[in-house]
C-alpha positions in Angstrom: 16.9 10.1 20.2 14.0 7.7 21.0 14.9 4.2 20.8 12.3 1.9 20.1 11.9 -2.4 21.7 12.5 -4.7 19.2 9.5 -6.7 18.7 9.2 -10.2 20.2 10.5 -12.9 18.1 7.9 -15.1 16.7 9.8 -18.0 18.3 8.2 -16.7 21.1 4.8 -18.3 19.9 2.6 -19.2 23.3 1.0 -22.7 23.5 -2.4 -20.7 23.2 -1.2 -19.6 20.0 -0.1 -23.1 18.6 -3.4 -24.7 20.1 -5.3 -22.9 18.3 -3.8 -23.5 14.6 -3.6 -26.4 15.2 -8.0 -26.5 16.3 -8.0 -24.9 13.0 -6.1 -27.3 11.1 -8.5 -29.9 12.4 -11.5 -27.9 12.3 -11.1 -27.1 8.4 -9.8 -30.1 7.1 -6.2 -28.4 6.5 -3.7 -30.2 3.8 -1.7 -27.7 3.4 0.2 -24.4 5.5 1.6 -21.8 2.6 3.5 -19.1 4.5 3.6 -15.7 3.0 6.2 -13.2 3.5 7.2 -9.7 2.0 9.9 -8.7 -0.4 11.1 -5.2 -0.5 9.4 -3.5 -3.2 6.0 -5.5 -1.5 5.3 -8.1 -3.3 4.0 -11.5 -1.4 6.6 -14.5 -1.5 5.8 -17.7 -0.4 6.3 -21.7 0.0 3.8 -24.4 1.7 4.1 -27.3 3.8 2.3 -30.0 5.0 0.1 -29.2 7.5 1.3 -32.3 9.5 4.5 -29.9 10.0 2.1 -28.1 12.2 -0.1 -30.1 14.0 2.8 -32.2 14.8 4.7 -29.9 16.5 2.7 -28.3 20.0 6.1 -27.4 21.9 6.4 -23.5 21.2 10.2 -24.4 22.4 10.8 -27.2 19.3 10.0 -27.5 15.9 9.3 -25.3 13.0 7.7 -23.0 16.0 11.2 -22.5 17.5 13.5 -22.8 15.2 11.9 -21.4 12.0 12.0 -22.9 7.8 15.3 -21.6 6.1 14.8 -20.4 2.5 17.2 -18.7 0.0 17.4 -14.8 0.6 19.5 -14.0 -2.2 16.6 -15.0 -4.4 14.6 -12.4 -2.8 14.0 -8.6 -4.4 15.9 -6.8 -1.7 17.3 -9.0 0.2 20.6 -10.9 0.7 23.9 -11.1 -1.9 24.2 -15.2 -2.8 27.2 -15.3 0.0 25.0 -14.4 2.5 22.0 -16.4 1.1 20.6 -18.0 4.2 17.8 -16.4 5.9 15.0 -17.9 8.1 11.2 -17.9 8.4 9.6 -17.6 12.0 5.7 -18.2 11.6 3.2 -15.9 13.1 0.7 -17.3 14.7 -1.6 -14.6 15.1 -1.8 -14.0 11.5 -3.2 -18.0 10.9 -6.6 -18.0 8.4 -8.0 -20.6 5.9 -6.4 -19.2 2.4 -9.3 -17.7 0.4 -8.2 -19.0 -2.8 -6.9 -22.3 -2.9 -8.9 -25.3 -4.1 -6.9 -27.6 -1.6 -7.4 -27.1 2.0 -5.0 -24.3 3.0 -4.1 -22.1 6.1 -2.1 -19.8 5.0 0.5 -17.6 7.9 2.4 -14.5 7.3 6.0 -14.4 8.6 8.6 -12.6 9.9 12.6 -12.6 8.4 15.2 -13.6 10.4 18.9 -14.1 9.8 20.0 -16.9 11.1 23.5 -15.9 11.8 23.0 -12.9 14.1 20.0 -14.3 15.0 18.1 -11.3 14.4 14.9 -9.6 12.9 16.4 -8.8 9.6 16.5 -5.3 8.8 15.1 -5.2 5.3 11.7 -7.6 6.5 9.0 -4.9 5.7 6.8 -6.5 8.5 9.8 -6.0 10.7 10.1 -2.4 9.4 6.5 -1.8 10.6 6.6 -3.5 13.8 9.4 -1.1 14.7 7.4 1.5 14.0 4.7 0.9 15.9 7.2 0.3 18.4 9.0 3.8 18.1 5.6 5.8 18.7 4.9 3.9 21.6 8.3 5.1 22.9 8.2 8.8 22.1 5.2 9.2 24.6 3.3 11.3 21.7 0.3 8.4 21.4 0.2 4.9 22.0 -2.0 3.3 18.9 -2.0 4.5 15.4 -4.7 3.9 13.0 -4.6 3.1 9.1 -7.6 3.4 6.9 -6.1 3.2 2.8 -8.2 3.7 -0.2 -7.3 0.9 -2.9 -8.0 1.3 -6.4 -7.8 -0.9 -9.3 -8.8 -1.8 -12.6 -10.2 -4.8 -13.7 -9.5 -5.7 -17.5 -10.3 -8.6 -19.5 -7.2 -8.7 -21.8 -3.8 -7.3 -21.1 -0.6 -7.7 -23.5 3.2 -5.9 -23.2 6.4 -7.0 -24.7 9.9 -4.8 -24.9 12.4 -6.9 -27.2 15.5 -4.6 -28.8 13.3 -4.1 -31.8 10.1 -3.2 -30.2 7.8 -2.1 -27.4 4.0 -2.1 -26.7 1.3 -2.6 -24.3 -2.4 -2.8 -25.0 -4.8 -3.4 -22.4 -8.7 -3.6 -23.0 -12.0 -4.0 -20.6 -15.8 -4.6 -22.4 -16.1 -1.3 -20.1 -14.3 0.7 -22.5 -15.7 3.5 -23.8 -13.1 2.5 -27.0 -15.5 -0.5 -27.5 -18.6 1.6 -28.3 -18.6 1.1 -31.6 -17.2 -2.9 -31.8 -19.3 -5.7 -32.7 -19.8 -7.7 -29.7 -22.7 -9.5 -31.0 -24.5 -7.8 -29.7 -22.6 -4.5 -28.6 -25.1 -3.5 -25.7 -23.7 0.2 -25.4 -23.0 0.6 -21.6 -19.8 1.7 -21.9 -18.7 4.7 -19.1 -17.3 7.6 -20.6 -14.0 8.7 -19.9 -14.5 10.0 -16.3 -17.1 9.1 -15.8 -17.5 5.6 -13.7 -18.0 7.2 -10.7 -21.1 5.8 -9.0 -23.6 4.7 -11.8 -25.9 1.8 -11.0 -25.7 -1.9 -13.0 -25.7 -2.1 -16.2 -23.5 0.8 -16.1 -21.8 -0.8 -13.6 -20.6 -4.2 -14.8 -18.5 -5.1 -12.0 -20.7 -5.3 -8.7 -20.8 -8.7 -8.3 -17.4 -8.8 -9.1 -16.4 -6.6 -6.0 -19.1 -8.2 -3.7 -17.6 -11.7 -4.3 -14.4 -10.3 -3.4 -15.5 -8.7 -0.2 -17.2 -12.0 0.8 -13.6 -13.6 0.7 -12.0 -10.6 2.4 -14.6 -10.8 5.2 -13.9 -14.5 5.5 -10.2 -13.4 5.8 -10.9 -11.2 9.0 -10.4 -8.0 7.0 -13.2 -5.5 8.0 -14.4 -3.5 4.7 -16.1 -0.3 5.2 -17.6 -0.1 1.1 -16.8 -0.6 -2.3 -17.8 0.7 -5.7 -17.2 1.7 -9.3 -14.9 4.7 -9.6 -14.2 7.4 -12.0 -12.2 6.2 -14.8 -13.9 3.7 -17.9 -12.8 0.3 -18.9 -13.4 -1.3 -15.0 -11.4 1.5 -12.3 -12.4 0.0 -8.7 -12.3 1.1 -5.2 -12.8 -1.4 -1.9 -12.1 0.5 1.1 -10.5 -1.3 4.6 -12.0 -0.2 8.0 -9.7 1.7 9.8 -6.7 -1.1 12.2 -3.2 -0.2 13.8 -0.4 0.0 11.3 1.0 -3.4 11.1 -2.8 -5.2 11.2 -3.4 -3.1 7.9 -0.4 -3.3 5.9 -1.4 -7.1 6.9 -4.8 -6.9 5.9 -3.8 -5.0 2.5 -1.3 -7.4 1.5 -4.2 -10.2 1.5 -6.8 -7.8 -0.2 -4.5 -7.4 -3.3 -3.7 -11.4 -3.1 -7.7 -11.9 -3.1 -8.5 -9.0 -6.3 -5.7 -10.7 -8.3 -7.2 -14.4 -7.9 -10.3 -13.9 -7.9 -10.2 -11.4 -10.9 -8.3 -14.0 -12.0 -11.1 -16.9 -11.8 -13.8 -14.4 -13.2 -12.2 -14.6 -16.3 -10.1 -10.8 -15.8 -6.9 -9.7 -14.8 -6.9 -7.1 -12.3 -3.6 -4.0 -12.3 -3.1 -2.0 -9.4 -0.1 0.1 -11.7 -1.7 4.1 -10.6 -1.5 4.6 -14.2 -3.0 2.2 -16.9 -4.7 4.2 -19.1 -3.8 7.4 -20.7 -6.3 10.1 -20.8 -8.4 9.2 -17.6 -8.3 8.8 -14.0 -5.6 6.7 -12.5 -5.5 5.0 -9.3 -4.9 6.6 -6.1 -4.4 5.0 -2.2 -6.3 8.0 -0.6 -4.6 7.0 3.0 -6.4 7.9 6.5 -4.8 7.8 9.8 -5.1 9.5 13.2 -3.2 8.7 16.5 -4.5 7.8 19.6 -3.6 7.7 23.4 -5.3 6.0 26.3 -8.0 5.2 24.6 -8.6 9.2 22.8 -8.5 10.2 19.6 -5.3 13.0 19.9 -6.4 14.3 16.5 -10.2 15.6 17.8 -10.9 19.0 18.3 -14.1 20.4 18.2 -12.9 24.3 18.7 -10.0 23.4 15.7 -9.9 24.0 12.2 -11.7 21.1 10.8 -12.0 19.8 14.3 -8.4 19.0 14.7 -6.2 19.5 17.2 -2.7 21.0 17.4 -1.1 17.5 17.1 -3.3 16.7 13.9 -1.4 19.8 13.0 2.1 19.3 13.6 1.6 16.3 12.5 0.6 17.5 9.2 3.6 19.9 8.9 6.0 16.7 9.3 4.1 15.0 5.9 4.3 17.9 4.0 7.9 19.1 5.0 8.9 15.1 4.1 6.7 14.6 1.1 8.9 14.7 -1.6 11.1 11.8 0.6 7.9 10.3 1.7 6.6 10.0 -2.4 9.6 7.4 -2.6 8.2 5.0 -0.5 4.5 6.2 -1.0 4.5 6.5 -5.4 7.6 4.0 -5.5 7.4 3.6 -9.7 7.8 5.5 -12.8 4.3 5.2 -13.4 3.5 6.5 -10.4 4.4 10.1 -11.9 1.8 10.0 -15.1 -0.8 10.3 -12.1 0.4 12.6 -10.0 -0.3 15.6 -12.6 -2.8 18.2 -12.9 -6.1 18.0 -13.8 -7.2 14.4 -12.8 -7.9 14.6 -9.3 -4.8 13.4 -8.5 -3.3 15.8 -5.5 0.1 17.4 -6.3 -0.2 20.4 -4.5 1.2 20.2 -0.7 -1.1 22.3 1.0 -4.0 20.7 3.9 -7.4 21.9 3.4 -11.0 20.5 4.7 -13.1 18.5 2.5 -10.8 19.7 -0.1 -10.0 16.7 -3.0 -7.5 18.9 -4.8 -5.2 19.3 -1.3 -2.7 16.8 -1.0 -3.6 16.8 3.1 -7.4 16.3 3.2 -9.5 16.9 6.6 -12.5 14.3 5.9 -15.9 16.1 7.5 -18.4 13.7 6.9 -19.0 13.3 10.8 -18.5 15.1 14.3 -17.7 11.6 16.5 -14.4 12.5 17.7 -13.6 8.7 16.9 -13.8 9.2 13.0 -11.4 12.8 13.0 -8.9 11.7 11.0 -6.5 13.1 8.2 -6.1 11.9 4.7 -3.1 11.6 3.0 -3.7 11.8 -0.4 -0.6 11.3 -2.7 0.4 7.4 -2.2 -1.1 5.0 -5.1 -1.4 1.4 -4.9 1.9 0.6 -6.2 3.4 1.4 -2.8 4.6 -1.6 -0.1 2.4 -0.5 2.6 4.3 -1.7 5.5 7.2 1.0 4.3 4.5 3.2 3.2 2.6 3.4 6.6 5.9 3.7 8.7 7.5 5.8 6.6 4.5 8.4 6.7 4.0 7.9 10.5 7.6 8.9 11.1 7.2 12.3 9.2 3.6 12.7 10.9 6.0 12.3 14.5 8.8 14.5 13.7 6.5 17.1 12.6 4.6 16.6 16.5 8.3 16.2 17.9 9.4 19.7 16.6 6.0 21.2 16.6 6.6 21.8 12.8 3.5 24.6 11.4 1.9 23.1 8.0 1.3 27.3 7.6 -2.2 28.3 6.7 -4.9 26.3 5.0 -5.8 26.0 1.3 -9.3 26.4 1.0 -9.8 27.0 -3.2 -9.9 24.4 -5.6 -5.7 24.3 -6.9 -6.9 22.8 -9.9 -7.9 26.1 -11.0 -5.2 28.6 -10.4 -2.9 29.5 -13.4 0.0 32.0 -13.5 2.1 33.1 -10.4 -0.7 31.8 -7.5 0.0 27.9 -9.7 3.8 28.1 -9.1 3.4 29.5 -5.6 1.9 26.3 -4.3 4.8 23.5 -3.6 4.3 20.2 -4.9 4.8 16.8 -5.0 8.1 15.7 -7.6 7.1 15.4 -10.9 9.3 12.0 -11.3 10.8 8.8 -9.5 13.8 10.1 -9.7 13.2 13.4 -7.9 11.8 11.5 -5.5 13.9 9.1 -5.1 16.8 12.6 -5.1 14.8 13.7 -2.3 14.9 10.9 0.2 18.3 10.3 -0.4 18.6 14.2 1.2 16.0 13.5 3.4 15.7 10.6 5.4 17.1 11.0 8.8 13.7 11.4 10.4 13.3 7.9 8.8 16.5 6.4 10.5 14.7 8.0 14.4 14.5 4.7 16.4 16.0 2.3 13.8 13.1 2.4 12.6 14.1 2.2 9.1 18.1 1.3 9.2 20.6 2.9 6.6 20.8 -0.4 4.7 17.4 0.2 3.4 17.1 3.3 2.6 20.5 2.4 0.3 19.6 -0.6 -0.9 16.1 0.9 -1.6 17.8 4.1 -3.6 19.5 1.4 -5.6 16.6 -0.2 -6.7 14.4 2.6 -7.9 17.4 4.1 -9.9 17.8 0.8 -11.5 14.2 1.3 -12.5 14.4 4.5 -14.0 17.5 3.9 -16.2 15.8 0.7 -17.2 13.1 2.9 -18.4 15.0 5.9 -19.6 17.1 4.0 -21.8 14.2 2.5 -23.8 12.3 4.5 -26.9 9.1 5.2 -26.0 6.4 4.1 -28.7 5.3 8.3 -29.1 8.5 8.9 -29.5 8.1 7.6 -32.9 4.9 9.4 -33.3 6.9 12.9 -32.7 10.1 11.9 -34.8 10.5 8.9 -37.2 10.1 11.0 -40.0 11.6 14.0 -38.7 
């Protein structure tokens, strides 16, 4: 098999590089450096410094530039047992920007892991994960670039409560949006309250929330995150969508990691609280991360066709056939929680059926044909919500998309009728996605070695990973479920 480079350690930071964090240090009035970094299931960790740290230290070959910032990895979702705690920090130059958020001067870096024994990238950094990736394509020949373009949605709520103790369980969760709040006394209740499905693309008042999203677009912009639109979407109570301009794989599971960091806090200093859970609310729309990508070589979109079904090409099609012969593994990585499953079924746009179609919402594969530029020819992946790490999301889906071009790999016929709609034999004929964490979570552990191509992903994470998730799902299956009570207490 293909073996990809290992990425450059960041130690190998240029003098260009260090020059010109430390302009920005001094250009912005920096205090303070707060270096970010991913755990496993992909949530942001992180610890600050003075910025002194920084602009003291120009040699790329001494310093925190050479020889990293230890921290405890055993603390980490993921990562190290406490015997093997130690882990290092190597700073990224590249990824240096004023923090959006933080009322004291801040530049905040992402990093990569290291462990400082082997002196290694560390297998379970998702950055590192991604990198490799990127890496592995490279080396198979197939394309050169890959391009990312994810959907993010989210709600917005003003008020949000859960507890679980031995004699209890609840959540409640509540937005002015909500068409519940119709009838409350607001003093005064001004009525524009979205019905259930329909949020999608009403005008203020309706839409309560622009200014909201345009404020957090600002800071995104500011951030060096290119945003292609945003808007209300379907569901009531405050369901959001702010779509990213399409960037190579490890640039966007960068840029998405600092979009969700900006939604929280400044959701956060409007007064709200925002969720990106795929499931909130019972009864309406959840939230999806519709995910575009395309691959590219010398400069050429490999995905174009104009003579093509759809206007792709053959590639676009094998392609294709690798995510949906994987996409019961890939759903592990791509709808990575139990809640991720009260989405994924019928009737809610949410797109359970593995077939490909064109323009087709209902199709888990979706051909976008708004335009004919060869450039924007792209597929859409439909499944993933916004619960997934997208660093192991992207790669992992990039690794089916390349061993379906690698063994040519037919995604059969296209699905051109709306799967929403058939019943009876024609419903069960269609494959679909699992219907639960833990099948998914069954199927990668079957199906993964197109994962492992490259070392791309490494055997330790997909374990470790399988032991995570199942921890989830007992820690949910063991626990009565408040309509359980509804259906039996006084059976």
């Amino acid at each position: 098999m293909a073996q990809a480079n290992k990425p450059k350690k960041m130690t190998e930071v240029t003098k260009e590089q260090i020059s010109g964090v430390t302009s920005l240090i001094k250009k912005k009035n920096i205090q303070i450096v707060d270096l970010k970094f991913n755990d496993l299931p992909g949530l942001w960790q992180h610890f600050s410094i003075p910025a002194s740290e920084l602009s003291d230290s120009p040699d790329p070959k001494s310093g925190i530039w050479s020889e990293g910032i230890g921290f405890d990895g055993s603390s980490i979702r993921g990562f190290q047992k406490i015997q093997e705690s130690d882990m290092v920090l190597y700073l990224d130059a590249a990824t240096a920007v004023t923090d959006p958020v933080c009322e004291v001067p801040t530049l905040s870096i992402i990093c990569n892991v290291f462990d400082p024994v082997t002196k290694e990238a560390y297998t379970r950094d998702p950055r590192f994960i991604a990198q490799k990736a990127e890496e592995y394509l490279r080396s198979t020949g197939i394309a050169d670039q890959s391009f990312w373009g994810p959907e993010y949605e989210f709600f917005l709520f003003d008020d949000v409560r859960y507890s679980q103790t031995v004699n209890q369980g609840f959540y409640s969760v509540d937005s002015v949006e909500g068409i519940w709040n119709s009838g409350r006394d607001e003093q005064p209740n001004l009525g524009y309250k979205p019905r259930h499905k329909e949020g999608y693309f009403p005008v203020p008042p309706h839409d309560s929330l622009q200014d909201v999203r345009s404020q957090m677009i600002l800071k995104m912009i500011e951030t060096g995150i290119p945003i292609e639109v945003h808007h209300h979407e379907v569901a009531t109570a405050g369901q959001n969508e702010i779509d990213i301009r399409y960037s190579p794989l490890v640039r966007m599971a960068d840029h998405c990691m600092m979009y969700k960091y900006i939604v929280k806090n400044m959701a956060r200093d409007f007064g709200m609280v925002a969720t990106f859970m795929p499931k909130p609310l019972f009864g309406d729309n959840g939230s999806g991360m519709h995910t575009h990508q395309s691959l590219w070589k010398n400069g050429k979109n490999l995905f174009f066709d104009a003579k093509g079904y759809g206007m792709i090409s053959e590639t676009a099609k094998y392609y294709v056939g690798g995510l949906l012969k994987h996409a019961n593994a890939l759903m592990a990585f791509c709808a990575p929680s139990t809640n991720s499953y009260k989405r994924l079924v019928p009737g809610y746009e949410a797109p359970v059926n593995l077939v490909y179609s064109l323009r087709n919402r209902s199709a888990a594969v979706r051909i976008p044909m708004y335009s004919e530029n060869p450039k924007s020819k792209r597929i859409e992946f439909r499944p993933p919500d916004p619960m997934c790490n997208p660093y192991l999301s992207f790669s992992a889906l990039l690794m089916a998309g390349i061993d379906g071009v690698k063994k040519k790999i037919n995604p059969g016929k296209p699905f051109e009728g709306n799967t929403y709609e058939l019943e009876g034999k024609a419903a069960k004929k269609l494959p679909t996605v699992p219907g639960s964490l833990e099948q998914a979570i069954d199927a990668l552990e079957a199906d993964h070695k197109f994962l492992l191509e490259g070392g791309v992903f490494t055997q330790d994470v997909i374990d470790v990973w399988i032991e995570y998730k199942r921890s989830e799902i007992d820690a949910v299956r063991l626990r009565p479920h408040p309509w359980e009570f509804q259906l039996y207490f006084d059976m």
